[in-house]
C-alpha positions as CSV (number, residue, x, y, z in Angstrom):
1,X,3.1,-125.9,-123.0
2,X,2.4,-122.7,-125.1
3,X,1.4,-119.2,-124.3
4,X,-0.8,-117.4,-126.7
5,X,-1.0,-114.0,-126.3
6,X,-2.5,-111.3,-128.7
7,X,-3.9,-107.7,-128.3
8,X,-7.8,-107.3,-127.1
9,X,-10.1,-108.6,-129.8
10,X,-7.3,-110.5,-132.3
11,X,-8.8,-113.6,-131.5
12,X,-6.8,-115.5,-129.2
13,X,-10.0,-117.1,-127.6
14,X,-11.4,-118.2,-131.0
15,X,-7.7,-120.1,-131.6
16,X,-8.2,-122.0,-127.7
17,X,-11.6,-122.9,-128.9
18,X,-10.8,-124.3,-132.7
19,X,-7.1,-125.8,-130.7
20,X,-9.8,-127.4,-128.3
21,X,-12.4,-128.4,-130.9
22,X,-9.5,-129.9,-133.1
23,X,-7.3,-131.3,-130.7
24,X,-6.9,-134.7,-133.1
25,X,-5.9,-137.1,-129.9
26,X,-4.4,-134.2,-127.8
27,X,-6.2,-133.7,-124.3
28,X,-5.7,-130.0,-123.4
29,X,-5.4,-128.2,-120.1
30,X,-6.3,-124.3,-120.4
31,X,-5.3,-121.4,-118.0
32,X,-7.3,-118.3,-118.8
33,X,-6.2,-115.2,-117.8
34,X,-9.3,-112.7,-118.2
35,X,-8.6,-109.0,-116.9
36,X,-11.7,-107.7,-114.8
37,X,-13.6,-109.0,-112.4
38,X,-15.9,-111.2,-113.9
39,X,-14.1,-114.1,-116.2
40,X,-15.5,-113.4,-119.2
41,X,-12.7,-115.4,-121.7
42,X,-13.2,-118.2,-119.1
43,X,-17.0,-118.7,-120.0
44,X,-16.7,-118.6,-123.8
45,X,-13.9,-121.2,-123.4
46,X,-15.0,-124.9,-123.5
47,X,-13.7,-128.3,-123.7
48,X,-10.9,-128.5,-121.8
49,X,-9.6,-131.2,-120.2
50,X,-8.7,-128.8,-117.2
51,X,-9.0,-125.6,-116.9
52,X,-8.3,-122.6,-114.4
53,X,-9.0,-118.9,-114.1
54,X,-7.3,-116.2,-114.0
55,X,-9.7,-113.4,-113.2
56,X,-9.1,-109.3,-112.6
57,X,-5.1,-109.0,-113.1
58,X,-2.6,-109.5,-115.7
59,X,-1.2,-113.0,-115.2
60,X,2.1,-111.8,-115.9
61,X,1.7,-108.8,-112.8
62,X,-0.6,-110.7,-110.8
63,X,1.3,-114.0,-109.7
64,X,3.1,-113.6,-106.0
65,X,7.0,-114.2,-105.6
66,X,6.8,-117.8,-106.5
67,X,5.5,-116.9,-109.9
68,X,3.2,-119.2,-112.1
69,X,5.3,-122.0,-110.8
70,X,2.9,-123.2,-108.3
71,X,0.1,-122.7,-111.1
72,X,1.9,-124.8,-113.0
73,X,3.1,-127.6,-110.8
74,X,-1.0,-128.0,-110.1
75,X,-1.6,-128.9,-113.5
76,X,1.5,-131.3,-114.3
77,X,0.4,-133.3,-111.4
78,X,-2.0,-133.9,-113.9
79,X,0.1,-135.3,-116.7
80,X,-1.3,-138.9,-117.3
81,X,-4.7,-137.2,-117.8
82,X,-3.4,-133.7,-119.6
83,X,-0.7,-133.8,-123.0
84,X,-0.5,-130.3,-123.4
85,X,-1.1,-126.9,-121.5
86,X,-2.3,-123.7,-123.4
87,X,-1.7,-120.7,-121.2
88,X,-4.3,-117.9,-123.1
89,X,-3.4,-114.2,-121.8
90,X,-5.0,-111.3,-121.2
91,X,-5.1,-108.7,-123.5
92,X,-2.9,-106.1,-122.2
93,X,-0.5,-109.0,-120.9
94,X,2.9,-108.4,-121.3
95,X,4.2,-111.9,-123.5
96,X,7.6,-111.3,-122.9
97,X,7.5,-111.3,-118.8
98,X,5.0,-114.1,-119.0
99,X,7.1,-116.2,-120.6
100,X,10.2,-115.7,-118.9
101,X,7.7,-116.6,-115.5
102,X,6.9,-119.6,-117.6
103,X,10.8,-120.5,-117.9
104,X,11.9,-119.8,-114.8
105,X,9.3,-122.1,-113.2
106,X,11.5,-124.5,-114.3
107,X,9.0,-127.7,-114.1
108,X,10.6,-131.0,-115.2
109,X,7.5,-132.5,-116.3
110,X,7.0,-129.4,-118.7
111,X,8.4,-128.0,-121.9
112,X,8.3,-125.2,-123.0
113,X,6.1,-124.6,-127.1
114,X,6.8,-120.9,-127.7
115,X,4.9,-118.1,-127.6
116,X,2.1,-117.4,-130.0
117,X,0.8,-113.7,-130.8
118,X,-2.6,-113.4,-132.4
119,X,-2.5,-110.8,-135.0
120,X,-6.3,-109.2,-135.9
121,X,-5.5,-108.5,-139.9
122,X,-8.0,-106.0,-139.9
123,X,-7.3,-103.5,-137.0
124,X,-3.7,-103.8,-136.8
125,X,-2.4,-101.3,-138.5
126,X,-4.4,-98.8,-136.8
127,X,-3.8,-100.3,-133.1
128,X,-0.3,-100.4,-133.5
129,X,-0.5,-96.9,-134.2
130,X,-2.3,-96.4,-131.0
131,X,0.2,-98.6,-129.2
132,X,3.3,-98.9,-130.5
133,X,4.3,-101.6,-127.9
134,X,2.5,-104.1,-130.1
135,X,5.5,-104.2,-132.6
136,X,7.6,-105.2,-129.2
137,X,5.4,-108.4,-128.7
138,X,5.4,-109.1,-132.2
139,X,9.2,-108.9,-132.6
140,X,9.1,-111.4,-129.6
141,X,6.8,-114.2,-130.8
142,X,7.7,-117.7,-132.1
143,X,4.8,-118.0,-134.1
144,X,2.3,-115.2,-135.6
145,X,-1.2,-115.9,-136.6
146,X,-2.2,-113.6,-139.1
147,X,-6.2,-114.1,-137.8
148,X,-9.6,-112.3,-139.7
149,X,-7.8,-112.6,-143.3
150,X,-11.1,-113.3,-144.7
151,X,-12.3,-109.8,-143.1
152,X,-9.6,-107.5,-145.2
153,X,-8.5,-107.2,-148.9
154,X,-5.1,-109.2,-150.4
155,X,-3.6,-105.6,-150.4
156,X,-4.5,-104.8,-146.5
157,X,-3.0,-108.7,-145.8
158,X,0.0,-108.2,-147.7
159,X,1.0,-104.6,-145.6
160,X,0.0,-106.2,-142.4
161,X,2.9,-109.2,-143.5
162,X,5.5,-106.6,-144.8
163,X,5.0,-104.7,-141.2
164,X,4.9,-108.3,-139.5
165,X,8.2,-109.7,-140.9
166,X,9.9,-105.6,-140.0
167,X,9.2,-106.5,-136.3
168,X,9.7,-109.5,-136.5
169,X,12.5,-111.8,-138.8
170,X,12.3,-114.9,-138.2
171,X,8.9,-116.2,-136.7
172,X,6.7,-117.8,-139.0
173,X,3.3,-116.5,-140.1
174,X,0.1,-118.0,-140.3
175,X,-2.5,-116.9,-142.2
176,X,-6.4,-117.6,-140.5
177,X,-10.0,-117.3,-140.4
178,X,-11.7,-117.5,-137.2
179,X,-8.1,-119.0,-135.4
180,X,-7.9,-121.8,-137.9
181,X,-4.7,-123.6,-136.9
182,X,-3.3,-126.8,-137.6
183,X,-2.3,-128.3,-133.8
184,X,0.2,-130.2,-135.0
185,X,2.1,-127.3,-136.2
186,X,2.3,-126.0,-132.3
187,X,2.4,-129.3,-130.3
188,X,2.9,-133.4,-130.8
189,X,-0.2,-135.0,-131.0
190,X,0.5,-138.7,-130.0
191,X,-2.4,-140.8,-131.3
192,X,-3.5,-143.6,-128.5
193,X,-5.5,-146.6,-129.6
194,X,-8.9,-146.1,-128.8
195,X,-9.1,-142.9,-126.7
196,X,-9.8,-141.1,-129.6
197,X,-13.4,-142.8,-129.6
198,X,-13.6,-141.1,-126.4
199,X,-13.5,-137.2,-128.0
200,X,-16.5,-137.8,-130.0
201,X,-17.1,-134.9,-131.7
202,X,-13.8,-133.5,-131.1
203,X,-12.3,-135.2,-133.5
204,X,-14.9,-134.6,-136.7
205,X,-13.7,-130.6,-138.2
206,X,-10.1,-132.3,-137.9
207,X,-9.9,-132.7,-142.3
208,X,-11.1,-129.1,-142.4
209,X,-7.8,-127.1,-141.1
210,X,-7.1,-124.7,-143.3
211,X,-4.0,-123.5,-141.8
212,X,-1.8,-127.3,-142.3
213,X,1.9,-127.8,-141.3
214,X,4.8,-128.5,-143.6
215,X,7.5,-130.9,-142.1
216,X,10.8,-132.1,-143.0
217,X,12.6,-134.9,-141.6
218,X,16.1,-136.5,-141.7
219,X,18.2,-139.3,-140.5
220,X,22.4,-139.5,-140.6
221,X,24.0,-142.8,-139.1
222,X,26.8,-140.4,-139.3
223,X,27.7,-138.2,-136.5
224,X,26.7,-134.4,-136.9
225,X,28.9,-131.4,-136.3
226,X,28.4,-129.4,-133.4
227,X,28.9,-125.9,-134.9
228,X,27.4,-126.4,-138.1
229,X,24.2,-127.7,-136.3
230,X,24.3,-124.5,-134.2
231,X,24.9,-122.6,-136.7
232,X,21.7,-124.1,-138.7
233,X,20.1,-124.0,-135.5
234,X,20.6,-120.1,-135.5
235,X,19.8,-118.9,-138.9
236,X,17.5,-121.2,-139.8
237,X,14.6,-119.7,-142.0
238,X,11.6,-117.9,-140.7
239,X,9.3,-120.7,-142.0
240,X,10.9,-123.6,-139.3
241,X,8.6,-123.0,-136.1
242,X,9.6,-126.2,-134.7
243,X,12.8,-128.6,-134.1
244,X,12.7,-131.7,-132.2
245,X,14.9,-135.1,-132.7
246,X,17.8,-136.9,-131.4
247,X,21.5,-136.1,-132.3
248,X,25.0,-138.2,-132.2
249,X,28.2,-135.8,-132.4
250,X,30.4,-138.7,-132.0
251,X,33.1,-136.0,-130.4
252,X,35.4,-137.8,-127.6
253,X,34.0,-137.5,-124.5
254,X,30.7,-136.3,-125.9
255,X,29.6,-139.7,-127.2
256,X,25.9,-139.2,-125.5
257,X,22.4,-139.0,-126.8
258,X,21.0,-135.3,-127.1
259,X,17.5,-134.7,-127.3
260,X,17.2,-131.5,-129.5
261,X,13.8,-129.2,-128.7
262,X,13.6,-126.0,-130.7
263,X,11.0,-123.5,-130.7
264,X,11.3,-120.1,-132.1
265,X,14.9,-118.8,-130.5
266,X,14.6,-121.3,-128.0
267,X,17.3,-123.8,-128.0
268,X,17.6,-126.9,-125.7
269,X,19.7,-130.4,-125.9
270,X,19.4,-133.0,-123.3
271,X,22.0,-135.2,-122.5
272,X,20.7,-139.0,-122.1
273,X,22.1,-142.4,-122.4
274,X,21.3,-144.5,-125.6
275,X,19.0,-146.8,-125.0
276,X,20.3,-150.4,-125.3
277,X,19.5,-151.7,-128.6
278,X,19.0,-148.1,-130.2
279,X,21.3,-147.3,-133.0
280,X,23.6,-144.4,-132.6
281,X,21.8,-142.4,-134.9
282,X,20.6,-138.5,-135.6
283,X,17.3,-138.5,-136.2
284,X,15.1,-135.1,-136.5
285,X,11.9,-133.3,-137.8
286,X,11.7,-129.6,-138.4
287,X,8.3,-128.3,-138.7
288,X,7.1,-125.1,-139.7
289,X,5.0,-123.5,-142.5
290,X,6.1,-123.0,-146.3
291,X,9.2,-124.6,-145.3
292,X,11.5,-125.2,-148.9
293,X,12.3,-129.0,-148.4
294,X,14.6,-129.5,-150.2
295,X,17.0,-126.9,-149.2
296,X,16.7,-128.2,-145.5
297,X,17.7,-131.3,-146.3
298,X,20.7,-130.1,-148.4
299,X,21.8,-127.8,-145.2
300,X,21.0,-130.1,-142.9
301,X,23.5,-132.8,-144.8
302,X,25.9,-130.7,-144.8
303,X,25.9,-130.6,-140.9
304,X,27.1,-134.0,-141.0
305,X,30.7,-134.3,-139.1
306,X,34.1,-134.1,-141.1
307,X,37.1,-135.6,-139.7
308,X,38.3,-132.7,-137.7
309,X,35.2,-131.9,-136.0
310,X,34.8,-135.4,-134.9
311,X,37.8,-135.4,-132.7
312,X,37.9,-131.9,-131.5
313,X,36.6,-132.1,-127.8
314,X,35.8,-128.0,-128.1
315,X,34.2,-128.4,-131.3
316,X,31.2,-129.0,-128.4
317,X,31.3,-125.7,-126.9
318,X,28.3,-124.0,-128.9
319,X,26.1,-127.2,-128.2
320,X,26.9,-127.3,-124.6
321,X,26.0,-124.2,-123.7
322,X,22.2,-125.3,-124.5
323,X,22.6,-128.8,-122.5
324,X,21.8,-130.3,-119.2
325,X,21.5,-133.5,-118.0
């Protein structure tokens, strides 16, 4: 699940529509959130799998005590039908109260993608001038799309990044025309054996993303230290969007298989039994944009476990703090 959010006008219906007209094998469930009475957003979106709207209020003011929890449990009832929800808000929406709504709905079935703000390269400057809140919702993104840079000059683009990457350290930033983004950079797209004849003409503008992902992946049958993980986990560059994978710490009493999911600052392990037959291995793919390779993999080797760390019980610690069951 991913919220997209983005001042009025930066595009953030124009990314929904090129999200849902490129979905690869991905079958997308949409809430709109239009602000006025009559749902405008909602009408210029199409092909969704499911869809609801949100007309005349701010999702993130307009939800009653139970927040967007019931919303949400509505459409993961749906979850043999839907693979992804895209939660676009309104224009005046505050990102950082919808998404902690989003986390505190707290739906097993759901997980959270980060949030995405839509950045028009052409009237930013001057908005953010107007309202200097927009630096706040930048600085609190996990991904920016830098949309319209085919409207603006390589001079205008290149302020807009340098005032981008001031608010905001460590999120990624991707470049676009008309919301061109690579799915796979904001959610898995698991490709099922035939359905995909089903999408017909949802599938055809997939070789013409512009915007593409970078990935880097990496395997240790050696168990991984807990605090140099973290500490990856924490500083890692502003390129990696995306962590996902399976990790073995090997520390006594700890022996269990994590399921690491990253996005932006968030940070979550699961704690699972190994399947039988699986090999107690770490296996994980960081993806992002520009992302150097091969420094990833250099850091990420040197996460694997040295003798101390692997029988320390509170080498743990950091890692737990991010884990449940």
């Amino acid at each position: 699940m991913v919220v997209v959010a983005g001042f009025l006008g930066s595009g953030k219906t124009t990314l929904l529509n090129h999200l849902l007209g490129n979905s690869l094998d991905a079958r997308i469930g949409v809430v709109v959130n239009d602000f006025g009475a009559v749902g405008i957003d909602a009408m210029l979106v199409g092909g969704a799998d499911a869809m609801v709207s949100l007309g005349n209020g701010c999702l993130c003011c307009a939800v009653g005590e139970e927040g967007v929890a019931p919303l949400l449990e509505r459409l993961s009832r749906r979850r043999d039908e839907l693979d992804v929800i895209v939660i676009e808000a309104s224009g005046i929406a505050e990102p950082g109260t919808l998404v902690q709504l989003v986390l505190e709905a707290a739906n097993p079935h759901l997980v959270f993608g980060g949030l995405i703000e839509v950045i028009d390269a052409a009237e930013y400057e001057a908005t953010s001038r107007r309202h200097p809140q927009l630096e706040k919702h930048v600085g609190l993104a996990d991904l920016l799309v830098l949309n319209k840079v085919d409207r603006v000059d390589p001079g205008k683009v290149w302020r807009v990044r340098r005032l981008l990457r001031e608010a905001n350290a460590t999120a990624p930033i991707v470049p676009a025309t008309h919301g061109d983004v690579d799915p796979r950079l904001l959610f898995d797209i698991e490709v099922v054996p035939g359905r995909q004849l089903m999408l017909g003409e949802r599938t055809d503008h997939a070789d013409h993303l512009h915007a593409a992902y970078d990935s880097v992946s990496f395997t240790s049958d050696e168990p991984m230290d807990p605090q140099r993980l973290r500490d990856l986990l924490d500083g890692r560059p502003a390129g990696v969007y995306r962590v996902k994978g399976i990790v073995a710490f090997g520390v006594p009493g700890h022996r269990e298989r994590y399921v690491l999911h990253t996005v932006g600052r968030y940070v979550r392990f699961r704690k699972t039994r190994w399947p039988a037959g699986e090999p107690r291995r770490t296996s994980l793919v960081l993806i992002g944009s520009g992302i150097d390779a091969a420094g990833l993999g250099k850091e990420l080797a040197a996460c694997v476990a040295d003798g101390e760390s692997r029988t320390d019980p509170d080498a743990m610690l950091p890692v737990l703090r991010y884990t449940f069951s």
